[in-house]
N, C-alpha and C positions, 0 to 999 in steps of 0.2 A: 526673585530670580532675575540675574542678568536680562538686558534687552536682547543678547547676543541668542540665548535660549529659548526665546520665545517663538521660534521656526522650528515647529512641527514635522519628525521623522515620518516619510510615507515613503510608499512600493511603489518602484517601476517594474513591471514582470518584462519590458521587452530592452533588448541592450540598446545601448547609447546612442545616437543617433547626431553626425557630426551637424551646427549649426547654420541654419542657411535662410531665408525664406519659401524656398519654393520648397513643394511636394516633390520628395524622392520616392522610387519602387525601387521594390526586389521580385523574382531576376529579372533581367530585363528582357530575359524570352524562356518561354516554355517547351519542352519538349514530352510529347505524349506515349510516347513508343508505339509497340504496335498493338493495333486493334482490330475486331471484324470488321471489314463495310458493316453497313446497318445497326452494329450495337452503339454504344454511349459508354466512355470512359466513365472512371471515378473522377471526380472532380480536381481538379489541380487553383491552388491559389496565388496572387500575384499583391503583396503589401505594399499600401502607399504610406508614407510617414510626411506628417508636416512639423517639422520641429522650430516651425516660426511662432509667431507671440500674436498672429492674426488669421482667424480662418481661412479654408482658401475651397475655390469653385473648381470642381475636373471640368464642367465644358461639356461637349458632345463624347457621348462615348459606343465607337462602332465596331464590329465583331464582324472580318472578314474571314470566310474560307469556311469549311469543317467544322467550325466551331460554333457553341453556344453558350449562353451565361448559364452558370451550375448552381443558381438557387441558395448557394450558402454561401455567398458574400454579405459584408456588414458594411461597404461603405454606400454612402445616400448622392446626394449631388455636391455637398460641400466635405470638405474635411477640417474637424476643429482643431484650432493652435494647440501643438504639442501632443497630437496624437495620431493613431493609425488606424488602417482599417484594411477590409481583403476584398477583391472583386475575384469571384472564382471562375471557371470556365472549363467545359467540358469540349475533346473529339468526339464527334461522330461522321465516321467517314464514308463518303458516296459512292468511293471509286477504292481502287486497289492502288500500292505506290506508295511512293510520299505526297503528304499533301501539307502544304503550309497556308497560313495565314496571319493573321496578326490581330491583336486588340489595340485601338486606339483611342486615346483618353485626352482630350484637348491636343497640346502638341510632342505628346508622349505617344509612342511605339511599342507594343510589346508582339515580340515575332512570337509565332504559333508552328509547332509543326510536330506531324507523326504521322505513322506510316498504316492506312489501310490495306488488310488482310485477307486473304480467302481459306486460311487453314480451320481443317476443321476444330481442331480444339487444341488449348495449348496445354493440357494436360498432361503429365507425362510420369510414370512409375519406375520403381527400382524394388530388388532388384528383377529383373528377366524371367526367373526363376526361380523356383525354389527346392531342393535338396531335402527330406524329412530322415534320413538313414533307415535304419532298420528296426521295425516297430513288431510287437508282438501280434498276432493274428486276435483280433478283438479285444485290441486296449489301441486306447488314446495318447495320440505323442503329445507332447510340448507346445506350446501356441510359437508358428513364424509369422513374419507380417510383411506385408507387403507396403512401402509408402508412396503414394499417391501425390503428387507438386502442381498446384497449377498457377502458372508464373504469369497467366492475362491478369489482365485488368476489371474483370467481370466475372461474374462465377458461373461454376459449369456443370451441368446435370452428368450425371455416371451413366446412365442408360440402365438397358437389364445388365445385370450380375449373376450369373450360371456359372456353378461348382459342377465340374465333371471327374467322376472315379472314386475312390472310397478317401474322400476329403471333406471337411466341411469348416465353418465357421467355426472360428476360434473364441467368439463372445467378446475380447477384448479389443475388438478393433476403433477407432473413432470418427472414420466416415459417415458420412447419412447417404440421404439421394443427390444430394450435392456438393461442390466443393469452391469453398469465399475465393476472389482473388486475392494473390498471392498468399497464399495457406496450404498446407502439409494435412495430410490425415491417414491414417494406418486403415488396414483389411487383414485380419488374423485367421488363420487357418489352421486345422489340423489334420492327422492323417491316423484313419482309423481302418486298416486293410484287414481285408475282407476274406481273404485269401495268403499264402504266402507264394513269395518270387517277385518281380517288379514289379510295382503297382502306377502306372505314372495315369496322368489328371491333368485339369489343366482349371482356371480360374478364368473366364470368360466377363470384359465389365468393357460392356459398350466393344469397341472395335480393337478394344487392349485387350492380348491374349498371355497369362502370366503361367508357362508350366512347370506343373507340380509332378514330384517322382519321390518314391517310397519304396523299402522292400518289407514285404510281412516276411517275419520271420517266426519263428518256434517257440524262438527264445530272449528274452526282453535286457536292455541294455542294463548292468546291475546298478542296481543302486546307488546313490552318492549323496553329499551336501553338498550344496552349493555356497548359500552363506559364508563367507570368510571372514568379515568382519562387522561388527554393532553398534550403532550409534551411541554415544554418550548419553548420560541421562544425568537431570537434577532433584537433589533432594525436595521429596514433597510436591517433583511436577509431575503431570501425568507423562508415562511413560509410554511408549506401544512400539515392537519390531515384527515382523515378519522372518519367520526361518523358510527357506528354500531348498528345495531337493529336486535330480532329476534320476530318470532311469526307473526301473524298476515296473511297479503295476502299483498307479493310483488308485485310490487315495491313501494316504499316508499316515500314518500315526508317528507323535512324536514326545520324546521324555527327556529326563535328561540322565544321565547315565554313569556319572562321578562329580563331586564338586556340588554347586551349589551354588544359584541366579541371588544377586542381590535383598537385602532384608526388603519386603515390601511388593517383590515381583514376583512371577507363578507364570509357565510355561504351558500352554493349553494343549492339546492331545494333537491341535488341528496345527500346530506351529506358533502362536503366537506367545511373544513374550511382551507380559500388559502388569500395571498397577501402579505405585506412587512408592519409590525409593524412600527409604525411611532414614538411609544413614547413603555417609563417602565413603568412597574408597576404591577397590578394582577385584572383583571377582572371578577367579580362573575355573571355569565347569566343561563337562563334556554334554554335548545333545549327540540323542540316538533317534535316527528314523528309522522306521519298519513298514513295507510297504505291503501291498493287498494283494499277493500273489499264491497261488496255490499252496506254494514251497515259498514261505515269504524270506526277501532279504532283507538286510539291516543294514548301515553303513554310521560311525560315528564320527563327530568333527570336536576340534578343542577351541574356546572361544571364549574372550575377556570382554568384560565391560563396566567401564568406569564410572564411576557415579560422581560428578561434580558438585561441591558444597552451594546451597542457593545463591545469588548474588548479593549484594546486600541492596536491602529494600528503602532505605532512608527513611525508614519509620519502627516500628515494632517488630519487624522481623518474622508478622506473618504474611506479607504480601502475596509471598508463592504458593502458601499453601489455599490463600483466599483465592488468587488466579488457577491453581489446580481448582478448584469448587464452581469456579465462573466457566473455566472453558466447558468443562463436563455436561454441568447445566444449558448451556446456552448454544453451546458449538457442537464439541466433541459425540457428545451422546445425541444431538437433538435428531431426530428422523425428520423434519423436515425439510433437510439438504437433499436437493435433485442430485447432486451430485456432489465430488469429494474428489480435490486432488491433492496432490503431496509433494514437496521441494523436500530432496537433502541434497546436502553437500558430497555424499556419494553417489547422487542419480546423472544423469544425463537428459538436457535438453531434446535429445531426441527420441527420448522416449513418449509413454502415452502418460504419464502424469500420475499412473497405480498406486497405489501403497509397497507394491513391488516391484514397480518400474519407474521410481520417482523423476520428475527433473529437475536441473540440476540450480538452479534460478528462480529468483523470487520475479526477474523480467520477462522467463517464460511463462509464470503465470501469468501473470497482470496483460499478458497481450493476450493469453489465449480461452481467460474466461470470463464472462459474465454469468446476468438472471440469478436463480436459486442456489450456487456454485460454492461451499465449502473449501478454502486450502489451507491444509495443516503445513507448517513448515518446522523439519526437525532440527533440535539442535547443531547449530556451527555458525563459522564464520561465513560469511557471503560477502567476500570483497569484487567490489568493481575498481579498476584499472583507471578509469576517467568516468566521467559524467555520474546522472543517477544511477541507482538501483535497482529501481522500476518507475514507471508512468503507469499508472491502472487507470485504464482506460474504459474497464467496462462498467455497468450501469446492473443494479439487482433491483429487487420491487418494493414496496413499502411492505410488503406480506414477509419477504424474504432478502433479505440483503446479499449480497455478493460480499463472502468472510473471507481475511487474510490474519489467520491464528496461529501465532510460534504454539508449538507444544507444549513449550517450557519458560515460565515467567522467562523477559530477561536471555535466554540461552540463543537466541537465534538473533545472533548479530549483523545487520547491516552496517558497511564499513564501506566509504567513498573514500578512496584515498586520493584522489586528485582532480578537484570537482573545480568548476568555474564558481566563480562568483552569484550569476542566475538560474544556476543548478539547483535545487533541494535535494538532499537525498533520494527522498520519496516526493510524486506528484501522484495528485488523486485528480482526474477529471472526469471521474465516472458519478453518478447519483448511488445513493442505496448501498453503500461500502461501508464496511467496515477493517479497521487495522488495530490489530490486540495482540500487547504482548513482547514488540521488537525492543531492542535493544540499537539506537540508530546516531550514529556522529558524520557529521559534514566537517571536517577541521578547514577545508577551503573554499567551503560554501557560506552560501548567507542564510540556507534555512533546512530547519531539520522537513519536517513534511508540511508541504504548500500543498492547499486543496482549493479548486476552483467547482467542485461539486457540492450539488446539496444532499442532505439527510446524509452526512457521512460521522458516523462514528470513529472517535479516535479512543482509545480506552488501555489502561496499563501498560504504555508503553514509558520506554526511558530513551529520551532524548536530548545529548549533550555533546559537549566539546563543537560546536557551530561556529564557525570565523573566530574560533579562540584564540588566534593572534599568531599560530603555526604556520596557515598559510599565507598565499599570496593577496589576497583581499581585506580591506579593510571595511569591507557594507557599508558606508556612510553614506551620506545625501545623495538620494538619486537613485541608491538605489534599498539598500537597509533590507532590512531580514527578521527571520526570526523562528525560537526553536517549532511553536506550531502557529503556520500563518494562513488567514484565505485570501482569495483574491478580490477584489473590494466590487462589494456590491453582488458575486457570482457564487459566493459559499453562506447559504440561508437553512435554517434547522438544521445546525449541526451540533455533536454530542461530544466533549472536550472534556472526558472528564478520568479521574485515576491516573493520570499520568506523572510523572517524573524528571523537570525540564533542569538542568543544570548548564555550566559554563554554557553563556549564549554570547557572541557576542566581545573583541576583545576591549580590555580595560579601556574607558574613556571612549567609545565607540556609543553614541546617544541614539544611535539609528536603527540597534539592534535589538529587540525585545524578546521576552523568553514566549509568552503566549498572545498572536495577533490577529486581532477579531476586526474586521473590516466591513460587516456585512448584519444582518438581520435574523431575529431570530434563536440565537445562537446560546446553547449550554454549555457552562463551563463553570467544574466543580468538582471538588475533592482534587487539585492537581497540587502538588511540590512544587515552586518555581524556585531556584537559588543560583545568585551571580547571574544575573543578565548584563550587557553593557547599556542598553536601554532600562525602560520599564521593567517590572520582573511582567506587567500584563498591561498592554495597550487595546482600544478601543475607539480606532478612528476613521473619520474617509466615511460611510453611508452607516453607521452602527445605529439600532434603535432593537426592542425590544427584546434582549438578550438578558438569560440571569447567569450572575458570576457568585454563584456562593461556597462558602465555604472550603476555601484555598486559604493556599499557607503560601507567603513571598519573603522572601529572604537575601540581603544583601544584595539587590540589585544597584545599578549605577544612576541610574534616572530617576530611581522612587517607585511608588508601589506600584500604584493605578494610575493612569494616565488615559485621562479620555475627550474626545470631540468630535468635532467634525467637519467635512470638508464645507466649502461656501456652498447655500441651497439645501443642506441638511441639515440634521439635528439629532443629537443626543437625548434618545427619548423613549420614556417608557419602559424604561430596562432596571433592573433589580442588583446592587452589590450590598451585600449583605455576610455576614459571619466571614468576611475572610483577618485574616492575620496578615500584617507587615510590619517585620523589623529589622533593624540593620540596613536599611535602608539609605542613600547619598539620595539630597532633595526631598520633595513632598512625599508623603506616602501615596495621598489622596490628591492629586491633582486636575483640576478643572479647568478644561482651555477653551474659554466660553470669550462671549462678548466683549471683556476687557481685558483678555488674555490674547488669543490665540487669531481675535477674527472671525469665530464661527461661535454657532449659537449651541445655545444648551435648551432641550427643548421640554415640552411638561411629562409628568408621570413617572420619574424617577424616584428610586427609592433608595435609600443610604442608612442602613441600619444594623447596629449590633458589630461594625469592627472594631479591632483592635487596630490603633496605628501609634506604635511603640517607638519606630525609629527614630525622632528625638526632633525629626525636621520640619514637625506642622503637618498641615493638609491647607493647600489652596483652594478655597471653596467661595470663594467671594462671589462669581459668577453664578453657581448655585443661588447664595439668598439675591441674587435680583433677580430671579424668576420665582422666588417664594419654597425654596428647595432648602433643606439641611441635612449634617447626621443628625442622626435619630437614635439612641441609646450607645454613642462612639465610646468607645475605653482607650488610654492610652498609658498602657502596664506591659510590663516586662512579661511576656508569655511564659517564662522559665519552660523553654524546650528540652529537652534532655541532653542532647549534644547538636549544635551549633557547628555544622561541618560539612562538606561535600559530601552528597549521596555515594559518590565511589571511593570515599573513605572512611565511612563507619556515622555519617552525619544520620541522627534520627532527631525528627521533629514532633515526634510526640510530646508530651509535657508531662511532666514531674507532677505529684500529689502537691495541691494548692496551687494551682495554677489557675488566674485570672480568665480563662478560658474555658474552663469547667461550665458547664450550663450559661454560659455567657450570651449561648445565641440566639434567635428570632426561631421559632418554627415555621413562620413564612417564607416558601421557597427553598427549604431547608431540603439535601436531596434524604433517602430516608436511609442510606447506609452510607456507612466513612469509607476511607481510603481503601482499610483492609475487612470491607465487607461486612463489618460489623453495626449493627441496628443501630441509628442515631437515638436519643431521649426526644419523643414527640411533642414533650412540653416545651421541653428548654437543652435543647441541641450544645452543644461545644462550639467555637470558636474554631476553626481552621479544620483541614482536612482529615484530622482526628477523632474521633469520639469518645469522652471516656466514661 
């Protein structure tokens, strides 16, 4: 390799920072808005950056006025060359008014100000009122809700909550006994009269008075469907809709009534349409409700639904039906979900998240759950306009992970059409997450999903087209990318595996890698990588104790594997073993150890049973001066099947008599392939495959 190569691609996560010596902030002053006397803001933060090549001292640092330090700053008494850090700070105010102050840091100023409060609560509802029409004398209307805002800075208890008249609780509402700052939550109601003629009420919560007006009547609003139209479904994913109806006297019974629901689906009595499409194409049926009424009505609707052929899986073409088997198992069916919410592309972010009130955004979810928290997202597009898709933010438990699961292999497309450069699609900074299943491209970003959490699962997804040379960014030095990357040192026990990484990265671009492991710990196995402009899989910056087996890499720009580490670390302890590289520009196997890169290579590494095909060597010289080799390496033509872009028909399985057949180690070996099929426990296959 060139001397010119020998400068190692690594992540800046924060933007560019013009050159100087001294310690710059951002902003240069804070404003807090308003708050009670006597309570305590949320924290507000204030960045120092030192973008000079020598540490540097803040000096004395004092906190006049209202204010006090918020406990979640990272910076100490110095700050190191070429980095940054956050001093936070909190109002709490004595008096009513504005009150100002300042932070001062050596001979740096940062003004303070916000305005102490005496209002009782900044809580506030919509609407006023509520209207219920005219309900039959002992049946139950429809659920209305009332939405709840509280726009402080602090959260705020509801007080008592008293139903007055023949109203009650609608079961679907999502408030508790309190409400976070800045956060929305519904109060659902119904109206069950008791009598006929006006029936008004009124919803009593704390010192908010919301009234409620009804008429019983005789005779009940007829029947109808409401459902007008079905979400798409793919072949061999799991399927599930919800039909709706109003009017009439609950509960409802429901058929269908000419025509005929898709091969593979079945219509439940209760409204649901659930099972695994068997074939494409679009089906025209009528559904008939009938409701519980003395003298029962009917009412019929006509309604189409398309069944899309699977995508293609870049392997044997059963990936969807193995992800239909995985979700069911694992997600879909599992009772241990606290709870369960739902994204389509026909719901609305202001709703409560139902199976029948879905919203509308994979970024309303990711703000508004964590803990025990299941969300199905159904098949569509989810284009965002600029920036990411979502930040998930929240944190699940090691008993229970916080799930974000497409329905349908593949079907639930994340699409960023016009991202910056330090954008990713997807950010994970939550713990205990998991994301299965999307389909996700950055074309002007530099990474498909960056995660800065631990114990986070990344599993069947397909993620491509990443600074593919469309957009405005070219990721190179300084700042580089990649299709799944952590943040060095801060993404530890994570689970990398099933996935599908294609175009990462444009041609000649050395900076962008298709899979980037930073950090400790870390599984990654059974993944596609093909066309990276980087590595097809890097391993640098604090990396130690991670296993990488059994992956397939193909045609990347940098070479297969590429591993080391920053100065004061070491490459260490970590297992690559069964994976496959061919097609490969440069090493397959590259070592950027002591007389490569500058940084050590450290003991406990295991290097066993690859194949490295592409034709260019493996740099391992660094290895044998710490007493390191491959150990059982082959370097044959895997004969894959087809040789081609996963969004073209490319499948990497291999042909009968392929050098990969029981080729591989059983140690570390995971115990099923790509597509869910039991590995050989003696002697496993060679790449993400099993045959």
């Amino acid at each position: 390799m060139k001397r010119r190569l020998l400068v190692l691609p690594f992540l800046i996560f924060s933007l560019a920072i013009a050159s100087f010596a001294a310690v710059s902030f951002s902003p240069s002053s804070l404003s807090f808005g308003s708050q009670a006397v006597g309570t305590t803001s949320a924290a507000r933060l204030v960045t120092f950056s030192n973008s000079g090549r020598t540490s540097q001292s803040f000096g004395t640092k004092t906190i006049a006025g209202d204010y006090a330090w918020g406990g979640t700053g990272t910076c100490g008494q110095t700050l190191a060359a070429r980095s940054s850090c956050t001093m936070s700070l909190v109002f709490k105010p004595t008096a009513s008014g504005t009150r100002t102050g300042s932070l001062t840091v050596g001979s740096t100023v940062i003004s303070l100000t916000g305005t102490g409060t005496t209002s009782a609560t900044p809580v506030s509802f919509s609407p006023s009122s509520l209207s219920f029409g005219t309900q039959a004398v002992g049946s139950t209307s429809a659920v209305k809700l009332v939405t709840f805002s509280n726009s402080g800075s602090t959260s705020q208890s509801f007080g008592t909550e008293t139903i007055a008249g023949d109203y009650a609780w609608g079961g679907t509402g999502t408030c508790g006994s309190t409400l976070a700052a800045n956060s929305t939550c519904t109060m659902s109601l119904v109206f069950k009269p008791t009598a006929s003629g006006t029936r008004n009420g009124s919803l009593a919560v704390g010192s908010m008075i919301v009234g409620l007006t009804g008429t019983g009547g005789t005779t009940t609003t007829p029947v109808s469907i409401s459902t007008s139209s079905l979400a798409n479904g793919t072949v061999s994913s799991s399927y599930s809709a919800s039909l709706q109806a109003t009017g009439g006297t609950s509960p409802y019974k429901w058929s269908i009534a000419s025509g005929s629901l898709p091969a593979g689906l079945t219509l439940s009595s209760t409204g649901t349409i659930s099972g695994s499409p068997a074939s494409s194409g679009t089906s025209s049926f009528s559904v008939k409700v009938t409701d519980s009424a003395a003298s029962p009505q009917s009412a019929t609707s006509n309604l189409t639904l398309t069944i899309a052929t699977a995508p293609s899986s870049g392997g044997s073409g059963t990936l969807s039906s193995a992800y239909s088997s995985m979700i069911s198992d694992a997600y879909t069916s599992n009772s241990k979900y606290t709870t369960v919410r739902y994204v389509s592309p026909s719901g609305n972010d202001s709703n409560a998240g139902t199976s029948s009130s879905p919203w509308a955004t994979l970024a309303k979810a990711a703000s508004s759950v964590s803990g025990c928290t299941l969300v199905i997202v159904q098949p569509g597009t989810y284009t965002v306009s600029s920036g990411r898709t979502a930040k998930i933010t929240g944190s699940g438990t090691s008993a229970c992970h916080t799930a974000f699961v497409a329905s349908g292999y593949g079907t639930s497309i994340l699409n960023t059409a016009n991202n910056t450069a330090n954008d990713p699609a997807i950010w994970i900074t939550g713990n205990y997450v998991d994301l299965v299943g999307f389909d996700i491209n950055n074309p002007k970003g530099c990474m498909g999903v960056f995660s800065n959490g631990n114990y986070v699962n990344l599993t069947y997804n397909r993620i491509h087209d990443i600074d593919n040379g469309s957009g405005a960014y070219t990721c190179g030095d300084g700042i580089g990318g990649g299709g799944i990357l952590g943040a060095i040192g801060a993404s530890n026990n994570n689970n990398w595996s099933k996935n599908i990484v294609w175009n990462v990265g444009a041609v000649g671009n050395n900076f962008v890698h298709g899979i980037y492991t930073t950090s400790t710990y870390n599984t990654i196995q059974n993944n596609i990588v093909y066309k990276a402009g980087g590595a097809c899989i890097q391993a640098f910056h604090q990396p130690s104790h991670d296993v990488i087996t059994n992956n397939t890499f193909v045609g990347c720009g940098y070479g297969g594997f590429l591993f080391g580490a920053d100065s004061g670390s070491s490459y260490s302890y970590s297992v690559f073993s069964n994976n496959v590289m061919y097609g490969n520009s440069g090493y397959d196997i590259s070592a950027c150890g002591a007389s490569g890169c500058g940084v050590a290579i450290g003991p406990g590494n295991t290097f066993s049973n690859n194949d490295t095909a592409s034709g260019g060597g493996n740099k391992t010289g660094d290895l044998s001066s710490v007493g390191q080799s491959l150990v059982g390496n082959i370097s044959s033509n895997p004969n894959f099947i087809n040789v081609a872009s996963p969004a073209s028909g490319g499948n990497f399985d291999v042909n009968s008599g392929s050098p990969l057949i029981t080729g591989g180690t059983a140690n570390n070996a995971p115990s099923t392939d790509i597509v869910g099929q039991a590995r050989n426990t003696a002697d496993p296959s060679i790449g993400a495959y099993e045959e």
